[in-house]
N, C-alpha and C positions, 0 to 999 in steps of 0.2 A: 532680262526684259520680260516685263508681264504682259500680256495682252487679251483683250476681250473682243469676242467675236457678239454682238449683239444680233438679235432675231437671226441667230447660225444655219436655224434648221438641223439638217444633215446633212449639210457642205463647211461644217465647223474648217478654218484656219488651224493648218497642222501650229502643235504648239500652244494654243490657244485654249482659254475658261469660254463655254459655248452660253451664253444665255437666249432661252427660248422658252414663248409661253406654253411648250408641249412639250411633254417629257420623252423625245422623239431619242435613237442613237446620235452621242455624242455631246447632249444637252447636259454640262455640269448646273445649270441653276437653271430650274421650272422657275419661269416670275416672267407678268406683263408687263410690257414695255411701259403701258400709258398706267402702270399702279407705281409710282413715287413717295418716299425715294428707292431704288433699286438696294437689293441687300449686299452692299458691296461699299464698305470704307471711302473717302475723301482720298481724292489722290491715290491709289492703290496700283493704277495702271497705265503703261508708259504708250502703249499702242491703242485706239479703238476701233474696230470695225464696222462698219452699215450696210454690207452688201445686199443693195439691191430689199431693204427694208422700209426708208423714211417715204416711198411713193406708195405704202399701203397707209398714209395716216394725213388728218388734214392738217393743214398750215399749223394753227394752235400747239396739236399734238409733237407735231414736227418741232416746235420752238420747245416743247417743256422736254424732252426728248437730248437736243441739243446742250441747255441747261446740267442736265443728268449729269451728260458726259464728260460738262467739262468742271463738274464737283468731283467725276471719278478719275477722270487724267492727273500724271503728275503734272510740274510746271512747267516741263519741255515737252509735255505729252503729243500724239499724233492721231488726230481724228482724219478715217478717211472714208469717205463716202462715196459709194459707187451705186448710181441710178440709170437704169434706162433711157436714153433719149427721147424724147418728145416724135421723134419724127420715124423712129423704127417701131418695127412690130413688135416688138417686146413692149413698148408702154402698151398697146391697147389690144393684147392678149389675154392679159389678167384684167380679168371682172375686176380686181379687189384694188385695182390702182388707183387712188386718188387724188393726185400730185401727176404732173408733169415737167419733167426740165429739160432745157435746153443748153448751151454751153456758159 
């Protein structure tokens, strides 16, 4: 099973190709999220990750983002997205959040 950890930072998913626009530890591919398309084959990968990434980007971005993911999943692939809630301190901690969700 392949899996991609997008915007990983350096909490990359053990296991996991870390893509980050900093070439931080653990980053296998330096490359921006909103520069398309990502250097990563059609289908290539069965797992996707977001953790705690799509609430630094606006609506738009967040759609062509989406998009990516699902030219890079296989056909039973699993996109999972993990965002802060709207209602805890973690959304409005970070200056750089610009998305908010609730359930």
């Amino acid at each position: 099973m392949r899996i991609l950890d997008l915007g990983c930072g350096i909490a990359k998913i053990n296991g996991a190709v870390g893509l980050d626009n900093a070439p931080l530890p653990g980053v296998d591919i330096v490359h921006d999220l909103l520069d398309f398309p990502y250097p990563i084959e059609d289908e290539s990968f069965d797992n996707i990750y977001l953790n705690h990434v799509i609430e630094h980007f606006e609506l738009n971005d967040f759609e062509n983002i989406l998009r990516e993911c699902s030219r890079i999943l296989t056909s039973n692939g699993l996109l999972q997205i993990t965002v802060p809630h709207v209602f805890s301190i973690a959304a409005f901690t970070d200056l750089t959040h610009k998305q908010f969700f609730t359930f």
